[in-house]
C-alpha beads as a LAMMPS data file, in Angstrom:
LAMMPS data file: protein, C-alpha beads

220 atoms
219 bonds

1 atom types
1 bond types

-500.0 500.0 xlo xhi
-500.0 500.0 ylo yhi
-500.0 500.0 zlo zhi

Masses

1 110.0

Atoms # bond

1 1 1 91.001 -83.468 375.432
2 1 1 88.911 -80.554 375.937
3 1 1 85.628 -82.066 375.604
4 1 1 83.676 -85.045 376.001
5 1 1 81.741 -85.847 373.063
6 1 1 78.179 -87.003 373.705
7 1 1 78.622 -86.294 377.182
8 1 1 75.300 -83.608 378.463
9 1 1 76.293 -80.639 380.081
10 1 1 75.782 -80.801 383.984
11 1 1 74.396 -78.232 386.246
12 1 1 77.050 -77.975 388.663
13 1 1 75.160 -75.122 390.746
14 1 1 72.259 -77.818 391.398
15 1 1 74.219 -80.954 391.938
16 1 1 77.101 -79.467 394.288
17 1 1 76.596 -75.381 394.547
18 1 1 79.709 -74.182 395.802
19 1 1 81.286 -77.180 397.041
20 1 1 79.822 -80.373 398.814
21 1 1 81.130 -82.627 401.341
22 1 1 80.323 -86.628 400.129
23 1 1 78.826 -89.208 402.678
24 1 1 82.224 -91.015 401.683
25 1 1 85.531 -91.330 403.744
26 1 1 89.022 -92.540 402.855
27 1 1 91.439 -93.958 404.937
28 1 1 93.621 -90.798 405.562
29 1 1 96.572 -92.041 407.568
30 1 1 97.378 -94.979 404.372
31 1 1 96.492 -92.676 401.556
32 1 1 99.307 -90.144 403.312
33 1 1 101.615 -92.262 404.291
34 1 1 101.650 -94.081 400.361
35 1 1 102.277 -90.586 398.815
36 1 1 105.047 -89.621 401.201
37 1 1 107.274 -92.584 400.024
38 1 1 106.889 -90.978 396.699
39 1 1 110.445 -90.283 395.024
40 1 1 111.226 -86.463 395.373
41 1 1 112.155 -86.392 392.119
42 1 1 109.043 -86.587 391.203
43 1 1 107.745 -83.527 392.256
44 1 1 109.059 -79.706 391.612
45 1 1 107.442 -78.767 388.366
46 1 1 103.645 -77.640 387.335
47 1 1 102.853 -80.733 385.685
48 1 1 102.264 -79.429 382.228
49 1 1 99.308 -76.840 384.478
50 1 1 99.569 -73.087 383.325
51 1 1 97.783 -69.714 384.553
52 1 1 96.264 -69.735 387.851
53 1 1 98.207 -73.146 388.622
54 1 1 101.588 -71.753 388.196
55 1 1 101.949 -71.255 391.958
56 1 1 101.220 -75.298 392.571
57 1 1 103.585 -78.429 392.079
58 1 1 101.546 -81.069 390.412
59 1 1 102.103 -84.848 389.632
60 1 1 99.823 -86.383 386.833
61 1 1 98.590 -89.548 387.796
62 1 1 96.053 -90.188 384.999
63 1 1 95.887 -88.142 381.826
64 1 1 98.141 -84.615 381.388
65 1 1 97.356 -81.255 381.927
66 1 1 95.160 -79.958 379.051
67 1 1 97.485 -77.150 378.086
68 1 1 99.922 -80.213 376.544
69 1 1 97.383 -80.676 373.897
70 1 1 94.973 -83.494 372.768
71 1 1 96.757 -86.839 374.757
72 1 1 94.895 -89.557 376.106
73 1 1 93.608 -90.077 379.130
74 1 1 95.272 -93.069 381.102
75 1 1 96.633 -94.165 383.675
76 1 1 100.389 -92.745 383.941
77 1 1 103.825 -94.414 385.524
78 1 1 103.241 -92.536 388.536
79 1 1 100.081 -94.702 389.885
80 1 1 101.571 -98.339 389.761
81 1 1 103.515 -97.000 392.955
82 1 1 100.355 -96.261 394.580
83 1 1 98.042 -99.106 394.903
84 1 1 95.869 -97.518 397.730
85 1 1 95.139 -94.004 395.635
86 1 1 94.138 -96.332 392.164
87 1 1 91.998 -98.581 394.614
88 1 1 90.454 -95.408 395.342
89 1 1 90.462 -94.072 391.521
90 1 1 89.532 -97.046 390.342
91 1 1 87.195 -99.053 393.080
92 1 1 86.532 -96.390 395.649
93 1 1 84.594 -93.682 393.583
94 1 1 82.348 -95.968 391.225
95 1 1 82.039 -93.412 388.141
96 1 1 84.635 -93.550 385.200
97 1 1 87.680 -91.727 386.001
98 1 1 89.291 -89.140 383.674
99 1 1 91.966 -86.648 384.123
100 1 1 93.467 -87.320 388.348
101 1 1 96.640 -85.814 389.823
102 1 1 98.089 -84.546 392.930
103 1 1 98.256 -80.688 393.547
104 1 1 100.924 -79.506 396.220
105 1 1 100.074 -75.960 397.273
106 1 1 102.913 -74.350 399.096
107 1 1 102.244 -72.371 402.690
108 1 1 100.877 -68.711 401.591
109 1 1 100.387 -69.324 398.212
110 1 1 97.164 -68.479 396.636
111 1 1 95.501 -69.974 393.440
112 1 1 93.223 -66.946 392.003
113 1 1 89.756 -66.783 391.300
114 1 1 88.847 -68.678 388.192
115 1 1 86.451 -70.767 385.965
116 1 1 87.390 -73.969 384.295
117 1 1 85.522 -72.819 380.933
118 1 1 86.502 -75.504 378.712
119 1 1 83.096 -77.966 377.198
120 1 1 85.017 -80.582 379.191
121 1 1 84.736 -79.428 382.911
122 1 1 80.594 -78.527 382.006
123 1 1 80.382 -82.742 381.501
124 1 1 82.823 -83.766 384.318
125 1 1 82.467 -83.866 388.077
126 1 1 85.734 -82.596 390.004
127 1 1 86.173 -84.757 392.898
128 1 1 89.180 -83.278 395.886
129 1 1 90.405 -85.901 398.286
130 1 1 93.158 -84.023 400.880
131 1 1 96.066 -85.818 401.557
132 1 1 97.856 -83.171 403.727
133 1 1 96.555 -80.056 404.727
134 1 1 95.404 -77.709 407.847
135 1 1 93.010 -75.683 409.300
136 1 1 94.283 -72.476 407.375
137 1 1 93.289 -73.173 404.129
138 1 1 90.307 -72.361 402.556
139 1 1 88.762 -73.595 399.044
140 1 1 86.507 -70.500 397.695
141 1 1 83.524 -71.462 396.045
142 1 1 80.483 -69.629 394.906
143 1 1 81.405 -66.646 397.207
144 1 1 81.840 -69.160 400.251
145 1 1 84.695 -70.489 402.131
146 1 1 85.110 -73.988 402.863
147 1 1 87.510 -76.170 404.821
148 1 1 88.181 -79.706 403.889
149 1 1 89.802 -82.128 406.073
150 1 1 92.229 -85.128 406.042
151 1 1 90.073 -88.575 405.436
152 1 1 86.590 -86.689 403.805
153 1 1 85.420 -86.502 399.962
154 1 1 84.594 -83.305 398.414
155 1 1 82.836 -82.304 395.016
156 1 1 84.020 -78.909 393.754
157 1 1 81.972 -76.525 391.342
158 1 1 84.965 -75.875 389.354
159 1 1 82.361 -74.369 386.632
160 1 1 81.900 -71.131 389.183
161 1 1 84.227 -68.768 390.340
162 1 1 86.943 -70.695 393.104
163 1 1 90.123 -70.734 394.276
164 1 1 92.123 -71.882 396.975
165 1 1 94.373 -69.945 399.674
166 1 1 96.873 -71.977 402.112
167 1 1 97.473 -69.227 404.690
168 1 1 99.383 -71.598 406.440
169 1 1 102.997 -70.048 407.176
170 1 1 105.073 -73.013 406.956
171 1 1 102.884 -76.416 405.656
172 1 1 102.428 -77.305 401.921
173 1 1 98.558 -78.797 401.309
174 1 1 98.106 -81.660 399.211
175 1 1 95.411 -83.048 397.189
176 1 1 94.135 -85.869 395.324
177 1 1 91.981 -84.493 392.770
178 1 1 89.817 -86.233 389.626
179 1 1 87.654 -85.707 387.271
180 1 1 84.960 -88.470 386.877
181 1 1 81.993 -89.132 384.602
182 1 1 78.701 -88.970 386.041
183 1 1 77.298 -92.385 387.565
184 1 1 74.240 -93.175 388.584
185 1 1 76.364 -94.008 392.159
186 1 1 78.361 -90.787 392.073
187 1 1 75.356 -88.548 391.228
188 1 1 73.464 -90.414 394.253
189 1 1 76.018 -89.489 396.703
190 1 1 75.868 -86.041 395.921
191 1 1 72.488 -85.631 396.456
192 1 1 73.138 -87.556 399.841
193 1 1 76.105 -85.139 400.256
194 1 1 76.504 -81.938 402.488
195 1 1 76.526 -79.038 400.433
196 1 1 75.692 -76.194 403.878
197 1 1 79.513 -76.116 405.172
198 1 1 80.265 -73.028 403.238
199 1 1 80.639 -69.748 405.597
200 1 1 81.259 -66.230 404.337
201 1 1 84.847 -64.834 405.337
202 1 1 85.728 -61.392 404.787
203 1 1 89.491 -62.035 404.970
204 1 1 89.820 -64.805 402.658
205 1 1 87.193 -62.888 400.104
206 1 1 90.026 -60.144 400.062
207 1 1 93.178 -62.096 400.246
208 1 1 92.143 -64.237 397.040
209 1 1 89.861 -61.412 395.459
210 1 1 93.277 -59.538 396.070
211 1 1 95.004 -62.276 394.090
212 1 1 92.376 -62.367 391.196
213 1 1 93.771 -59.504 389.661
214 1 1 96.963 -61.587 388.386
215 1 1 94.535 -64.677 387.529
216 1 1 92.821 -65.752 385.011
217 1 1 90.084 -67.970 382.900
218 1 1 91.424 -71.580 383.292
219 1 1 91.077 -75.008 381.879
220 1 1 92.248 -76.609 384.595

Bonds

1 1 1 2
2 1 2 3
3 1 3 4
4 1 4 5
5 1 5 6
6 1 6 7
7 1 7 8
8 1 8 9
9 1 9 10
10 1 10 11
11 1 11 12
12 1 12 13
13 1 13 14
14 1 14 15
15 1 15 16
16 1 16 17
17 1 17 18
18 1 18 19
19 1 19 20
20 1 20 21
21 1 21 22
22 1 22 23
23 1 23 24
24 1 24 25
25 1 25 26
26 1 26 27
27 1 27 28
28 1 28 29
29 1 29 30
30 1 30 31
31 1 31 32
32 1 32 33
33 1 33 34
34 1 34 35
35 1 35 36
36 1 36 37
37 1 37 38
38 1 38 39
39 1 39 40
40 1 40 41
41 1 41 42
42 1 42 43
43 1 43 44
44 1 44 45
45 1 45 46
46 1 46 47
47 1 47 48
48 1 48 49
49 1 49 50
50 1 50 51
51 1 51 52
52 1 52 53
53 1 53 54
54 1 54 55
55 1 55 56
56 1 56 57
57 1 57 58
58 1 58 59
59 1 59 60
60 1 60 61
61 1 61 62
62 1 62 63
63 1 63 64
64 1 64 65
65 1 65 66
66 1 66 67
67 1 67 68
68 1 68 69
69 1 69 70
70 1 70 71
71 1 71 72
72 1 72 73
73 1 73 74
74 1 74 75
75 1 75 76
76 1 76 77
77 1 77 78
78 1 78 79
79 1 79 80
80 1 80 81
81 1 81 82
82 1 82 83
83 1 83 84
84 1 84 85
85 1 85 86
86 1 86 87
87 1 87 88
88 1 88 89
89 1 89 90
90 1 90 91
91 1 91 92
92 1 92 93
93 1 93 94
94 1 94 95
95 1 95 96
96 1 96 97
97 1 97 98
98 1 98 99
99 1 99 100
100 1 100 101
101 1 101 102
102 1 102 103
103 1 103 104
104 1 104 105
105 1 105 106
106 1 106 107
107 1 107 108
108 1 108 109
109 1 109 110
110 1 110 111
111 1 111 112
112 1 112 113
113 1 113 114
114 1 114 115
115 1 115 116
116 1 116 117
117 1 117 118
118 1 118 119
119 1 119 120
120 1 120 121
121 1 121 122
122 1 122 123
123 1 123 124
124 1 124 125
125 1 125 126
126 1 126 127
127 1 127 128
128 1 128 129
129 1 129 130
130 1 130 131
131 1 131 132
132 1 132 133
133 1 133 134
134 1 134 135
135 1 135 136
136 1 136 137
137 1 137 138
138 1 138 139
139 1 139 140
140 1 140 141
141 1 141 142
142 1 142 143
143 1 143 144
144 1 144 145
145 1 145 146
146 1 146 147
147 1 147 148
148 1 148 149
149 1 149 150
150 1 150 151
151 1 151 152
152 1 152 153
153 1 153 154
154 1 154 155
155 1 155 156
156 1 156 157
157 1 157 158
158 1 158 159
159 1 159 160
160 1 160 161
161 1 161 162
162 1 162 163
163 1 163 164
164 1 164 165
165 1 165 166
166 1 166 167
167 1 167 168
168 1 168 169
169 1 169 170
170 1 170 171
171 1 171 172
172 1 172 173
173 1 173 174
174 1 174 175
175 1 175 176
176 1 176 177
177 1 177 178
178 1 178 179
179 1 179 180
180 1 180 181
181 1 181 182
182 1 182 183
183 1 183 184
184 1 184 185
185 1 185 186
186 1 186 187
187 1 187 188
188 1 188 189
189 1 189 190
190 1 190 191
191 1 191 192
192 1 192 193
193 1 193 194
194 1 194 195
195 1 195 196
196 1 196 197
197 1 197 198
198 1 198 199
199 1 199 200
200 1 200 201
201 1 201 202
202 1 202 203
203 1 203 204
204 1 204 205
205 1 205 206
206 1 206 207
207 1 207 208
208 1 208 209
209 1 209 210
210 1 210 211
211 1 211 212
212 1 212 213
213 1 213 214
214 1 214 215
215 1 215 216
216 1 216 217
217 1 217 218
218 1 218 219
219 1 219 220
């Protein structure tokens, strides 16, 4: 599913800019603790994700990656062991959900510049909730650098230019991410939402800038 029919096209760069942080918290310590008990045989491939995402381990929660073709999107096997993450699909966020997963960056590795191009990211909002991660990554966004923390809510502009680098030398980051329909709730907190935490960083420009060179247009 590459597009949402009758869905209008959103202007990301008004609603969120690069990336903005949501007047919205989560309870960190049980949304961590549910996904550690996780078999690890769940984890170790891409998910179905291709391109840019190659570097990332990913587990499909609702929906599959788009690259697998027109499938629908529902919930998958994966999310009856983890009641607190659909409470927060599902109850939490009050906007329809679409496509969610968990994305498992590994320490140093670097997801290159891209834009999710496809008619389906222009009508969806991209929502990132961290379940592990540290000071020493950084989510590029619009030419800015921004660091989101364990327990916080974060709307990414995944129709500009981003990328993410975990310069972290030994700790894998983790995130819940989901793509939701607008709401007349979600688009409310947004406007209510922080979108001035962005700095400029020279070093991260370069290091993922570096990185663009193998990366490419995405759909996500």
């Amino acid at each position: 599913m590459l597009d949402v029919p009758g869905q209008p096209i959103l202007d990301k760069q008004f609603l969120i800019g690069g990336c903005r942080r949501l007047p919205l918290s989560i309870d960190a310590q049980a949304l961590r603790h549910e996904i550690s008990l996780l078999p690890a045989d769940v984890w170790g491939t891409r998910g179905g994700r291709v391109g840019v995402h190659n570097v990332a381990e990913a587990l499909f929660l609702r929906g599959f990656a788009p690259a697998e073709g027109d499938r629908p999107v529902e919930d998958r096997p994966a999310l009856d062991a983890l009641p607190y993450v659909r409470s927060v699909i599902h109850g939490r966020i009050a906007a329809p959900p679409l496509r969610c997963l968990l994305a498992r960056l590994p320490a140093g590795a670097v997801v290159a510049q891209h834009i999710d191009r496809a008619p389906y990211f222009s009508k969806t909002l991209r929502i990132h909730v961290p379940v592990e991660t540290n000071e020493a990554v950084y989510m590029a966004a619009s030419g800015l650098s921004f660091t989101m923390r364990e327990g916080e809510v974060w709307a990414l502009n995944n129709s500009a230019l981003h990328g993410v680098w975990n310069a972290h030398a030994a700790l894998s980051r983790t995130h819940l991410i989901c793509d939701f329909l607008p709401s007349a709730w979600l688009l409310d907190l947004l406007a209510r939402g922080d979108g001035n935490l962005g700095v400029r960083r020279e070093d991260v420009e370069a290091h993922i800038g570096n990185a663009r060179a193998f990366g490419q247009e995405a759909n996500g």
